[in-house]
N, C-alpha and C positions, 0 to 999 in steps of 0.2 A: 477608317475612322469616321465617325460623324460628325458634325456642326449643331453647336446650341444658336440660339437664337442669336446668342451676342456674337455669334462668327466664330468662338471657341471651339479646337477638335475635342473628341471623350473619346477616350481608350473603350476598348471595348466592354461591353459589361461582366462580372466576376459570373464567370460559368460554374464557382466555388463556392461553399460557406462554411463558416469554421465546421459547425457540425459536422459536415459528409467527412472535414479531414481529421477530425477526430475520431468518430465511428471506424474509419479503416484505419488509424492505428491503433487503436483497440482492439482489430478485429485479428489483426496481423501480429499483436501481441509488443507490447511496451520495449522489449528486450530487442526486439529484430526490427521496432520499425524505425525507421529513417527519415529524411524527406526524398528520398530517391524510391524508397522500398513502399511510400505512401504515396506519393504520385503514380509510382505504376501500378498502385491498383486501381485507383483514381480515372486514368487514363488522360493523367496531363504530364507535362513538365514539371520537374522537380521545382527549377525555377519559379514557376507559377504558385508555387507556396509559399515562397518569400513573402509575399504581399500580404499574409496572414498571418505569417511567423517569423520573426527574427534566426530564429536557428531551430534545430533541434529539442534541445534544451525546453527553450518556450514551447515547445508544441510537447514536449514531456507531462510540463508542469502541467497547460491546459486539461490534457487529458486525465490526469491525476485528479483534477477539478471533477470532472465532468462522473469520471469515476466513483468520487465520493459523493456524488450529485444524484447519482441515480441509488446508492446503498441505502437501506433502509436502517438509520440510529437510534440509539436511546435517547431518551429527549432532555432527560436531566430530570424528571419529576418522580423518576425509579427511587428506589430504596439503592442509598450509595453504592451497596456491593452489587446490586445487580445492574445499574448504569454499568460500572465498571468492567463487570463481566458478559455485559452484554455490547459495549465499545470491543472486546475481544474477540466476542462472538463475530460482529458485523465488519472487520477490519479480515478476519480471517474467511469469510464469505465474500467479501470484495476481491478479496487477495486468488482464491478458487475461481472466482468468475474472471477476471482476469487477465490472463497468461501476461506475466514480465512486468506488473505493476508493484509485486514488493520489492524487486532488483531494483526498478526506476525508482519508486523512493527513497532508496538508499545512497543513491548517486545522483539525481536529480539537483540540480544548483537552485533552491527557491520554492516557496508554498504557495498553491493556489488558494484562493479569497476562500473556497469552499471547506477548505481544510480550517483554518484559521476560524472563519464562522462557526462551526463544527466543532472547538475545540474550546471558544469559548461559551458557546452554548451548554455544555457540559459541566463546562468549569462554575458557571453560573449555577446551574442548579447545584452542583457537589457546595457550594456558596452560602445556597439558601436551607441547604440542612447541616449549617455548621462548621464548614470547611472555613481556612483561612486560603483564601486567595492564594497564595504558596504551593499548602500543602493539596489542597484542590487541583494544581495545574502540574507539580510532582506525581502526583497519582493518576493523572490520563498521562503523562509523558514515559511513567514506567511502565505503566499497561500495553502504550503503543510500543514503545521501544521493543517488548518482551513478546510481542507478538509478530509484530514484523522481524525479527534476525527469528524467530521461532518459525515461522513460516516459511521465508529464505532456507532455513538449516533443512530443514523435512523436505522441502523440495529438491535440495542437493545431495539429499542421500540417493536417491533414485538411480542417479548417476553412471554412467559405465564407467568401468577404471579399464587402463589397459588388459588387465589380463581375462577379460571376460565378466569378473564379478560386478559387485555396485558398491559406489561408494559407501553405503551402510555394512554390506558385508567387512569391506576393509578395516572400517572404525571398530565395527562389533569387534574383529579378532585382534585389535590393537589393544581394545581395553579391556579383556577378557585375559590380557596373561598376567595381570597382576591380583594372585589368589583373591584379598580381600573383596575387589571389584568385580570377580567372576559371576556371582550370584546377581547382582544388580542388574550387570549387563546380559544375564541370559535374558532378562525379562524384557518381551519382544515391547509393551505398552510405552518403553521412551521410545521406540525407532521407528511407528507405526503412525499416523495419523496426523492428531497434535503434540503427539512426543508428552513431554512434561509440562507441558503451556499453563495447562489449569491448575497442576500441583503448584506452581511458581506463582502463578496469580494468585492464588488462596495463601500462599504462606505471606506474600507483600499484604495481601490484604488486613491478614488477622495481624501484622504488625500494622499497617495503617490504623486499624480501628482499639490498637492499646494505643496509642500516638494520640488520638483526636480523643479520647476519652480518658489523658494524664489528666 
């Protein structure tokens, strides 16, 4: 350890900065990283993290930040439906870049400031073309909700089950033996992609917009 002028020791200097410990749990994927599983990629002690993060948890949330920091949003000066549907667009492109960022949001304890900025930025412009502050912050919270367990769901289909197949095969033949539902469920466009995402945001929507135009 060194000595400052007033005779004071200093710890050594941070060989870390948030960034680098953010970048490798992003890189490592939100779902598997750790502070153990980020340090050694790191090449420090896990310990050595503490001093940037309280736990886990906080280095989740940060990341989440940084995540939506770097996505590219609607700014709120769109025409409503296309803010709206393009919040869907850019949450499910964040979600694809990635890996283990819609599971963390879903269990994450706490919103980073970027999220919050971001949601009222939106909510503002949905504001200034006639929304009530309400129903403005209803309709990004439905969009996001519906996006993210949408996304979460499509990536758990992939899944292996025990006996070889994948969790989408399983579901297909679960809801395919009640005659009525066979027809629907043959049709590969819900089990593929974004499943019904867009169907579901257009039907909220065209009830949003009889709602703001009673």
């Amino acid at each position: 350890m060194a000595a400052t002028k007033s005779g004071k020791k200093t710890g050594r200097p941070r060989s870390l900065h948030e960034p680098d410990i953010i970048n490798a749990a992003l890189e490592i994927g939100l779902s598997d990283a750790s502070m153990p599983t980020v340090a050694r990629r790191l090449g420090v002690t896990h310990s050595a993290l503490y001093r940037y993060y309280a736990d886990r948890n906080a280095l989740l949330v940060a990341s989440i930040g940084t995540a939506i920091e770097r996505t590219q949003w609607p700014d709120g000066s769109e025409c409503w439906r296309d803010t709206l549907t393009g919040l869907a667009d850019s949450m499910w492109h964040m979600f694809s870049e990635y890996p283990g960022l819609a599971e963390a949001m879903l269990t994450v304890q706490g919103t980073p400031p970027e999220g919050t900025a971001l949601v009222a930025r939106i909510v503002e412009g949905l504001h200034r073309q006639g929304f009530s502050v309400h129903d403005a912050m209803l309709a990004v919270d439905f969009v996001s909700d519906l996006t993210l367990t949408g996304f979460s769901t499509m990536a758990r289909l992939d899944q292996p089950t025990d006996d070889g197949a994948t969790t989408r095969e399983r579901f297909r033949a679960d809801w395919s033996r009640p005659e009525i539902l066979s027809e629907v469920v043959a049709d590969d466009s819900g089990w593929y992609g974004r499943g019904w995402l867009d169907e579901k945001i257009a039907v909220m929507l065209d009830g949003l917009e009889r709602r703001i135009t009673s």
